[in-house]
N, CA, C and O atoms as CSV, one atom per row, in Angstrom:
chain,resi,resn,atom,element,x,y,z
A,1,UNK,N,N,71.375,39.694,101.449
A,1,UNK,CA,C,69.960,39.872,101.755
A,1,UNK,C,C,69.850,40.575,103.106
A,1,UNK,O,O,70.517,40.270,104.095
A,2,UNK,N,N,68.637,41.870,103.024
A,2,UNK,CA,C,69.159,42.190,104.333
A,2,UNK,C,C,67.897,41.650,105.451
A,2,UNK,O,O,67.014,40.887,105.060
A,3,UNK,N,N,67.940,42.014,106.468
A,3,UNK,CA,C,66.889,41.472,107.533
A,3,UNK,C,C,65.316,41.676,107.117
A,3,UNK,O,O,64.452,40.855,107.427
A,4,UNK,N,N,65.076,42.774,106.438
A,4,UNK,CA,C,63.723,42.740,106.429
A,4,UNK,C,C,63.463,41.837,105.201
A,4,UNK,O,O,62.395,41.245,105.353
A,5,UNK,N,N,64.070,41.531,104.044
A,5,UNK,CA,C,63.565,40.613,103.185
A,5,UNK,C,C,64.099,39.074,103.977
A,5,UNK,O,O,63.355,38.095,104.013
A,6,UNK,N,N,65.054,39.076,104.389
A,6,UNK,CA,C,65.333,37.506,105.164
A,6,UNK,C,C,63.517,37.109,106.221
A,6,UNK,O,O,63.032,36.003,106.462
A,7,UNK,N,N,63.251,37.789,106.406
A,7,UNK,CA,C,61.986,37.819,107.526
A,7,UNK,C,C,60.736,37.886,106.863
A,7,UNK,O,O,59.682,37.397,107.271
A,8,UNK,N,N,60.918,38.526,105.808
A,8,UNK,CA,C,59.638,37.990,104.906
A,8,UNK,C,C,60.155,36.609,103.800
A,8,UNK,O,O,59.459,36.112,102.915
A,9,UNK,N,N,61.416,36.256,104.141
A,9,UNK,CA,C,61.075,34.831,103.374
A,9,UNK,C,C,60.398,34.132,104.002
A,9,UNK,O,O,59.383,33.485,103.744
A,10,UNK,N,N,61.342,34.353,105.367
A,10,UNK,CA,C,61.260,33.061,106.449
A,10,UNK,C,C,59.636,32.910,106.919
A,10,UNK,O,O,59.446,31.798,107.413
A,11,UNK,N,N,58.646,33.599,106.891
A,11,UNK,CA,C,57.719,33.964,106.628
A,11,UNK,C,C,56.563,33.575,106.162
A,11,UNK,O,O,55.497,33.234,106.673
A,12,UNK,N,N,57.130,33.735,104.660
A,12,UNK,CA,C,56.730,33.145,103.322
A,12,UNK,C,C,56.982,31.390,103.528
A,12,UNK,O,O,55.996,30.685,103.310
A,13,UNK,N,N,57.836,30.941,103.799
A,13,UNK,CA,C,57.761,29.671,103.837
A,13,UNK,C,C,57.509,29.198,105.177
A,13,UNK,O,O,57.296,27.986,105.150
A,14,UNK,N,N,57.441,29.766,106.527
A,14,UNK,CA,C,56.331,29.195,107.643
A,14,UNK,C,C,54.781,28.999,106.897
A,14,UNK,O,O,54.131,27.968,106.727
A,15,UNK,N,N,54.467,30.434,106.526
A,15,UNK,CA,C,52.876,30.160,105.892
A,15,UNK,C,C,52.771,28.821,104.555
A,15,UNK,O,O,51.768,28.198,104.205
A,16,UNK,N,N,53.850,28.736,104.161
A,16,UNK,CA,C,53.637,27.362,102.897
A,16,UNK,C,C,53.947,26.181,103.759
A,16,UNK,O,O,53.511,25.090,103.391
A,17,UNK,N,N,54.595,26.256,104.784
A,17,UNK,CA,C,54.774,24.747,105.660
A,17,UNK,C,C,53.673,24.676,106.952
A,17,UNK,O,O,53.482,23.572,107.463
A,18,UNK,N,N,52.932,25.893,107.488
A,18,UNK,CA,C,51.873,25.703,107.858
A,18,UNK,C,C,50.415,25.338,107.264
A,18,UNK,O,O,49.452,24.856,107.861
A,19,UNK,N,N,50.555,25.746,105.791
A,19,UNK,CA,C,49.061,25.389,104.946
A,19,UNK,C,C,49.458,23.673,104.264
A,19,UNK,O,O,48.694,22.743,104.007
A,20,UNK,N,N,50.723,23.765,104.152
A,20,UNK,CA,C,50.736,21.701,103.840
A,20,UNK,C,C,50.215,20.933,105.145
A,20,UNK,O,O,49.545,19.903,105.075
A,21,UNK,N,N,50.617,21.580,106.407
A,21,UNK,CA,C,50.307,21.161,107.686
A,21,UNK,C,C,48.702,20.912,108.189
A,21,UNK,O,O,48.284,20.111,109.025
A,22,UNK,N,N,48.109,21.706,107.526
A,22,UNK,CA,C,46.473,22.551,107.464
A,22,UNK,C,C,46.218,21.058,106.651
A,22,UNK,O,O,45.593,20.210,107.288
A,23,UNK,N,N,46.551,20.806,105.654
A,23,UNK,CA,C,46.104,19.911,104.537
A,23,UNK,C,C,46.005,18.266,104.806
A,23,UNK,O,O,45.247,17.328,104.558
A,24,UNK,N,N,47.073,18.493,105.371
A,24,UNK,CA,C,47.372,16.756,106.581
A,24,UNK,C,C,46.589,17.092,107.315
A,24,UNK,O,O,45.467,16.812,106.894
A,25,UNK,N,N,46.582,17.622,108.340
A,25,UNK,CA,C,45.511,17.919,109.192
A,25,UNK,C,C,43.758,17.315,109.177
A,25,UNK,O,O,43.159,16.625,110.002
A,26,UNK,N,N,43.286,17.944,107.810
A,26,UNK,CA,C,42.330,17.219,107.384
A,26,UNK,C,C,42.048,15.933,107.084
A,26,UNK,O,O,41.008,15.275,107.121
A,27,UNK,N,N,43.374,15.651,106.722
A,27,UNK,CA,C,43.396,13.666,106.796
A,27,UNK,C,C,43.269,13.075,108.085
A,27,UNK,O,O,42.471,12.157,108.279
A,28,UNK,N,N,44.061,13.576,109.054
A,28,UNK,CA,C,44.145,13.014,110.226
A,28,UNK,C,C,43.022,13.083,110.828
A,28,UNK,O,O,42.737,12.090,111.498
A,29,UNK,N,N,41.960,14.306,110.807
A,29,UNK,CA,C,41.025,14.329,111.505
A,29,UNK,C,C,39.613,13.735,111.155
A,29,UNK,O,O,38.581,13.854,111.815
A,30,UNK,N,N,39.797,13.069,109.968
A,30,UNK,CA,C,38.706,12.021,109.263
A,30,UNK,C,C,37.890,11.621,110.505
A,30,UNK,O,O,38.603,11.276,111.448
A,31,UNK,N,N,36.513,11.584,110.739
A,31,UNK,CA,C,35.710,10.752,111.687
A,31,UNK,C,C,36.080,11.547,113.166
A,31,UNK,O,O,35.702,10.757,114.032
A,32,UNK,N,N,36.548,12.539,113.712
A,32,UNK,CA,C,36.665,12.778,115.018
A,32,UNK,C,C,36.165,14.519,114.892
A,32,UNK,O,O,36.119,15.130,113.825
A,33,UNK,N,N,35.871,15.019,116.061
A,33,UNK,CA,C,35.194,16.079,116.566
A,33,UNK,C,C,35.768,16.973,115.971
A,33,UNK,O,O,34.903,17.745,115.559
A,34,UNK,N,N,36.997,17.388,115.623
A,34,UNK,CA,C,37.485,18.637,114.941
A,34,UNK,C,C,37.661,18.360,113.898
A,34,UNK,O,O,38.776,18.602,113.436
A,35,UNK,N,N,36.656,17.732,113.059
A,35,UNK,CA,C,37.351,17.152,111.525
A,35,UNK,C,C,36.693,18.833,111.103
A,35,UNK,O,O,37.511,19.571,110.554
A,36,UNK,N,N,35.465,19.329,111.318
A,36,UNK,CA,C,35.229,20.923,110.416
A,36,UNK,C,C,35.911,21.690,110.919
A,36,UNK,O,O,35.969,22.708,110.230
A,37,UNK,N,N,36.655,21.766,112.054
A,37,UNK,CA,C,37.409,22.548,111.824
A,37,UNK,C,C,38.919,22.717,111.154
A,37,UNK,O,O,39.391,23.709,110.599
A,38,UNK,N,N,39.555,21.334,111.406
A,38,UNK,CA,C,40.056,21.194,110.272
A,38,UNK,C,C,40.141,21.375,109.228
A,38,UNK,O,O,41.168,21.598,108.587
A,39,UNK,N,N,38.521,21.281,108.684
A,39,UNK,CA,C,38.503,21.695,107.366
A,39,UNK,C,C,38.597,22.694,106.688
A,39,UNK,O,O,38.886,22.969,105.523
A,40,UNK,N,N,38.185,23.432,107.977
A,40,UNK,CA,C,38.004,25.362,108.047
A,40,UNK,C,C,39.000,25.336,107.909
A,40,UNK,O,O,39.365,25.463,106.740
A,41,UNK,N,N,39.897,25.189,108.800
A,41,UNK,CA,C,41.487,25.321,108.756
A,41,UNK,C,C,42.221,25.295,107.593
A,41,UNK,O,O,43.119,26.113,107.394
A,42,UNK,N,N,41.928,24.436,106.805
A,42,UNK,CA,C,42.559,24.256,105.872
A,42,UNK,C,C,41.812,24.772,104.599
A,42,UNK,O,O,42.316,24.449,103.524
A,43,UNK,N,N,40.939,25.357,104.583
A,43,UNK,CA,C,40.354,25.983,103.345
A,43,UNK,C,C,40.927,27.579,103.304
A,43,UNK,O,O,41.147,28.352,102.372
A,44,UNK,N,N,41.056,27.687,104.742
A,44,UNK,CA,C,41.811,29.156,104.852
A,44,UNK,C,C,42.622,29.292,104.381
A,44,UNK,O,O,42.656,30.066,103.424
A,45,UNK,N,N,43.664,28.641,104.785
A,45,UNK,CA,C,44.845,28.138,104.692
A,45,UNK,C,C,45.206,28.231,103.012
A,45,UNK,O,O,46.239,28.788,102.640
A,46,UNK,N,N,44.102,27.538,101.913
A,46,UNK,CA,C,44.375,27.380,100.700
A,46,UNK,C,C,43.779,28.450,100.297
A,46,UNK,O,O,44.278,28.570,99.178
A,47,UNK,N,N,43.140,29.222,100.406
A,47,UNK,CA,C,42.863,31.111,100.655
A,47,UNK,C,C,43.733,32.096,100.476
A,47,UNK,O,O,43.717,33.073,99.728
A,48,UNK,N,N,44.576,31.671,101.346
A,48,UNK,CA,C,46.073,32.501,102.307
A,48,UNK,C,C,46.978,32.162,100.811
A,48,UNK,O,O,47.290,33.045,100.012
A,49,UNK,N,N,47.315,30.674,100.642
A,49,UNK,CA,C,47.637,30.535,99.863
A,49,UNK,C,C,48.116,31.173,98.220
A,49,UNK,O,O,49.140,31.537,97.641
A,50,UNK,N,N,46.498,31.011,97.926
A,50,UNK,CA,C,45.995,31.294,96.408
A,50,UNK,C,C,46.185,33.005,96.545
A,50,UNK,O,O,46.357,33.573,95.466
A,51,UNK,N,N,46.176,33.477,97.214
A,51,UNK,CA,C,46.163,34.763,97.458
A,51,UNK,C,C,48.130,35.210,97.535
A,51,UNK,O,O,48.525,36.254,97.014
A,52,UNK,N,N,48.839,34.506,98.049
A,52,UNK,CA,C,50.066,34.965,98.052
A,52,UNK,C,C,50.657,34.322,96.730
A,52,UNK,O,O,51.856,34.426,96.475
A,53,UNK,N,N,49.854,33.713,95.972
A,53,UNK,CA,C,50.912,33.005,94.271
A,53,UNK,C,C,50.090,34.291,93.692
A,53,UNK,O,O,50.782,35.157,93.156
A,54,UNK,N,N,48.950,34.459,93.738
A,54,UNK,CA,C,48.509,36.169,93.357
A,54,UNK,C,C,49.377,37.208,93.299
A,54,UNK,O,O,49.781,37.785,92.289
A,55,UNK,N,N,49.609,37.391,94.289
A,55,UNK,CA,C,50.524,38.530,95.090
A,55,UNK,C,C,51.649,38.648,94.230
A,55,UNK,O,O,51.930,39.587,93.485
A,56,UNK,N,N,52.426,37.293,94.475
A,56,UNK,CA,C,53.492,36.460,93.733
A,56,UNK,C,C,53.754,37.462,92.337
A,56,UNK,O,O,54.498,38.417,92.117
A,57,UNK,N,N,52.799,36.763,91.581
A,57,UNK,CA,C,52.626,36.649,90.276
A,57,UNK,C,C,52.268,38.031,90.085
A,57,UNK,O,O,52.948,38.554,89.202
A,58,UNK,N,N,51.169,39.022,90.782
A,58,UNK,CA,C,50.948,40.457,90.298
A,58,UNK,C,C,52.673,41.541,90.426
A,58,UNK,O,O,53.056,42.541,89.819
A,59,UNK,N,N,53.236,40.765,91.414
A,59,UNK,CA,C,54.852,41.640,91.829
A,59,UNK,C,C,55.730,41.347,90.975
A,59,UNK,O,O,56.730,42.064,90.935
A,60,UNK,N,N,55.648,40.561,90.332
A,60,UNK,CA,C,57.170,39.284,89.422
A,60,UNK,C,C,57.801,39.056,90.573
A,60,UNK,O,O,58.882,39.642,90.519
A,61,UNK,N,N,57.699,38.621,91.364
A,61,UNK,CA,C,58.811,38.214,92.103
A,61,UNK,C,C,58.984,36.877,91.965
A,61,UNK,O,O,60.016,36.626,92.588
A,62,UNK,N,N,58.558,35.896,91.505
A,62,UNK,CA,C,59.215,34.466,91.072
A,62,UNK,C,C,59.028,33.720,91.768
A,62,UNK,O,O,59.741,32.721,91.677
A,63,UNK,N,N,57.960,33.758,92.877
A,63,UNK,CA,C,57.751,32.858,93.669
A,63,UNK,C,C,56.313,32.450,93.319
A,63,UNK,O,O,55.944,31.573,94.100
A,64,UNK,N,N,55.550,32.714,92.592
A,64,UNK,CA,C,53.969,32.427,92.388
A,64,UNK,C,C,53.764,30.998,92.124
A,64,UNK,O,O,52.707,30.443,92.425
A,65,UNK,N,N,55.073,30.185,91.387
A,65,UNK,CA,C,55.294,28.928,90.703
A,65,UNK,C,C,55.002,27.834,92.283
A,65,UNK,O,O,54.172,26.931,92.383
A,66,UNK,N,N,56.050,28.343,93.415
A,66,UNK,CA,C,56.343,27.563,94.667
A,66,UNK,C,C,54.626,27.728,95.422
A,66,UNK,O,O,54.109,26.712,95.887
A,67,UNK,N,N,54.086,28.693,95.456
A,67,UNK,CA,C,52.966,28.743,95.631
A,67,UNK,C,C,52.024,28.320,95.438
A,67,UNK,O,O,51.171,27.875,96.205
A,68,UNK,N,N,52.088,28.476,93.554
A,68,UNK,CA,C,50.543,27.322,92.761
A,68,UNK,C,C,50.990,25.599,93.220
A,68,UNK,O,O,50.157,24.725,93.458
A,69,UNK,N,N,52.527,25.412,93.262
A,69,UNK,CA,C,53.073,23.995,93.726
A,69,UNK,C,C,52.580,23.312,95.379
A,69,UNK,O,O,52.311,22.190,95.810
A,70,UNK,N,N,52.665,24.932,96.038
A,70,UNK,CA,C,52.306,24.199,97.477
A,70,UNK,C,C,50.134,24.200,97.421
A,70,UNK,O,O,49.476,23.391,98.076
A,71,UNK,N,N,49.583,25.141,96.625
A,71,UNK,CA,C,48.297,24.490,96.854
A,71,UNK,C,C,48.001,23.430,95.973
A,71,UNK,O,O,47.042,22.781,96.393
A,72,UNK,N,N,48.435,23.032,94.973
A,72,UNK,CA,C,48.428,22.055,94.664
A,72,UNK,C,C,48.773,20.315,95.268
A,72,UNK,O,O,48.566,19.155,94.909
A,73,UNK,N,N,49.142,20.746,95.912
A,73,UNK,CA,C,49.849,19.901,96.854
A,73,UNK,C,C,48.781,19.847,98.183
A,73,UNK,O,O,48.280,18.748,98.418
A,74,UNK,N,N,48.535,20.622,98.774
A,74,UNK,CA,C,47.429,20.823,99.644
A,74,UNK,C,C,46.030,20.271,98.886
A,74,UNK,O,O,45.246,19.811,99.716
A,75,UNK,N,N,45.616,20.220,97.734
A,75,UNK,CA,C,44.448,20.033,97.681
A,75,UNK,C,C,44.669,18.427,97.632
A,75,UNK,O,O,43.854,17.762,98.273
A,76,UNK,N,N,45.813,17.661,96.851
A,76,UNK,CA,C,46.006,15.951,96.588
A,76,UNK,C,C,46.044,15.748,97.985
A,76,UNK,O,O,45.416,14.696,98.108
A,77,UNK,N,N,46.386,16.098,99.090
A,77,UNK,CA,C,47.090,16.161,100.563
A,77,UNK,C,C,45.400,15.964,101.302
A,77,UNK,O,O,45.124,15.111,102.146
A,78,UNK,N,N,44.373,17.044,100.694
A,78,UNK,CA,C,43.564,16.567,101.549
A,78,UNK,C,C,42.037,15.804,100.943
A,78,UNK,O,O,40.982,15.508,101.504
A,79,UNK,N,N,42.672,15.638,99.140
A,79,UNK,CA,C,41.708,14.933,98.769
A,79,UNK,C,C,41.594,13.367,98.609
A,79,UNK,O,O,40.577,12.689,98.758
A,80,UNK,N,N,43.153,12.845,98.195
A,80,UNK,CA,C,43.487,11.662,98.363
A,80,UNK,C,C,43.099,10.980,99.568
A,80,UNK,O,O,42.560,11.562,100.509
A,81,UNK,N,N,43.433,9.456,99.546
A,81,UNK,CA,C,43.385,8.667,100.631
A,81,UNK,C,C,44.201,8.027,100.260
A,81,UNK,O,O,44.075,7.057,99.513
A,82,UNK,N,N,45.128,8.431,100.690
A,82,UNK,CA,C,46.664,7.660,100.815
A,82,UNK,C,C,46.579,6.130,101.230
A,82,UNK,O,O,47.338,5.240,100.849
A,83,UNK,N,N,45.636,6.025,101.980
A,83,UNK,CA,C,46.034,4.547,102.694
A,83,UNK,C,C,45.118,3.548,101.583
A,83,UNK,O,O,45.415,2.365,101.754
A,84,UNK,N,N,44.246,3.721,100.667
A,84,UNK,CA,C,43.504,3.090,100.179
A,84,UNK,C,C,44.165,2.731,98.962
A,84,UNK,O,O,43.566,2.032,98.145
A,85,UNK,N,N,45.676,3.245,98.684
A,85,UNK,CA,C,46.739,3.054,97.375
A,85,UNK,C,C,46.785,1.720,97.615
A,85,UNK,O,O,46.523,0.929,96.708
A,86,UNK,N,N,47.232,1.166,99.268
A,86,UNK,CA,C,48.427,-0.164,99.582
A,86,UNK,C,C,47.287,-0.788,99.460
A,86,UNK,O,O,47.681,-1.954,99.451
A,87,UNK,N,N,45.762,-0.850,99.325
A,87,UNK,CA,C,45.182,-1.898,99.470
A,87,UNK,C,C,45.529,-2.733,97.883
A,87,UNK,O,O,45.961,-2.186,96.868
A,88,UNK,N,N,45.189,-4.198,98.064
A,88,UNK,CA,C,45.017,-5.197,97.055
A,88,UNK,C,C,43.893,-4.636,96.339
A,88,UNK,O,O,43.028,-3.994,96.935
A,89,UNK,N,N,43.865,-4.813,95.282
A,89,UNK,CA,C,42.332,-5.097,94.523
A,89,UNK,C,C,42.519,-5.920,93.896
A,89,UNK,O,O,43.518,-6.258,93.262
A,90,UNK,N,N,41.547,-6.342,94.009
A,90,UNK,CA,C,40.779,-8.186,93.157
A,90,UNK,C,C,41.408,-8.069,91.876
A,90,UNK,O,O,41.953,-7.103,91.343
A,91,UNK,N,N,41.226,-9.238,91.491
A,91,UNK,CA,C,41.486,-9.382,89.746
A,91,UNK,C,C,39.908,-8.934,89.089
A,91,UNK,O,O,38.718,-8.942,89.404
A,92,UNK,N,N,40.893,-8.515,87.864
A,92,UNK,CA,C,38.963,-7.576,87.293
A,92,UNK,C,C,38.696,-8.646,86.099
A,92,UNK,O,O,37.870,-8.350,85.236
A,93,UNK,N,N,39.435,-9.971,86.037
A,93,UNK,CA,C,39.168,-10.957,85.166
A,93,UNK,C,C,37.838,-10.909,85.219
A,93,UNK,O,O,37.267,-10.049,85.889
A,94,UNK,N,N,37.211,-11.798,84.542
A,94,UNK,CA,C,35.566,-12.203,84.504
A,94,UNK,C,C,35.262,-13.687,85.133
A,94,UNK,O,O,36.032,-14.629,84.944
A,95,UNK,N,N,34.331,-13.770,85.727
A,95,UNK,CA,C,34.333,-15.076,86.385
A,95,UNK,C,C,33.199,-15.729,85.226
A,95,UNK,O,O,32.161,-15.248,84.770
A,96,UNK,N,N,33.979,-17.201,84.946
A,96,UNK,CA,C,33.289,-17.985,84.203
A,96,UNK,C,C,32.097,-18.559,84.853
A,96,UNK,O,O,31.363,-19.326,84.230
């Protein structure tokens, strides 16, 4: 591989480990002053994204799959609430 494709991998996967980053981001900033921009942040981010599994996919180059995988991943990342899994919930029995 020579330098100029090594530099557009390396690249290619800063921008997919900066838009998962974008996606946490929005979790963390729940309730505090930069939560819209966060959000901005990260809508771009899944923009940038959707636009390079495009790219991907219009070139064949075989990466469109790692792409639709990382916004997919970005959207559970900033739609979930992870912390609300560990809670208990009640029994859904019926009370006599």
């Amino acid at each position: 591989m020579d330098a100029p494709q090594l530099w557009l991998l390396l690249i290619w996967i800063a921008l997919h480990l900066a838009a998962l980053l974008a996606a946490f981001g929005t979790r963390i900033a729940i309730g505090s002053r930069i939560e819209s921009l966060a959000q901005f942040i990260c809508l771009v981010a899944m923009a940038l994204i959707g636009v390079l599994a495009w790219v991907a996919q219009q070139t064949q180059s075989g990466s469109w799959g790692l792409s639709a995988g990382t916004l997919m991943a970005m959207v559970l990342t900033a739609v979930v609430d992870f912390r609300r899994l560990h809670e208990h919930h009640p029994s859904t029995e019926p009370i006599l």
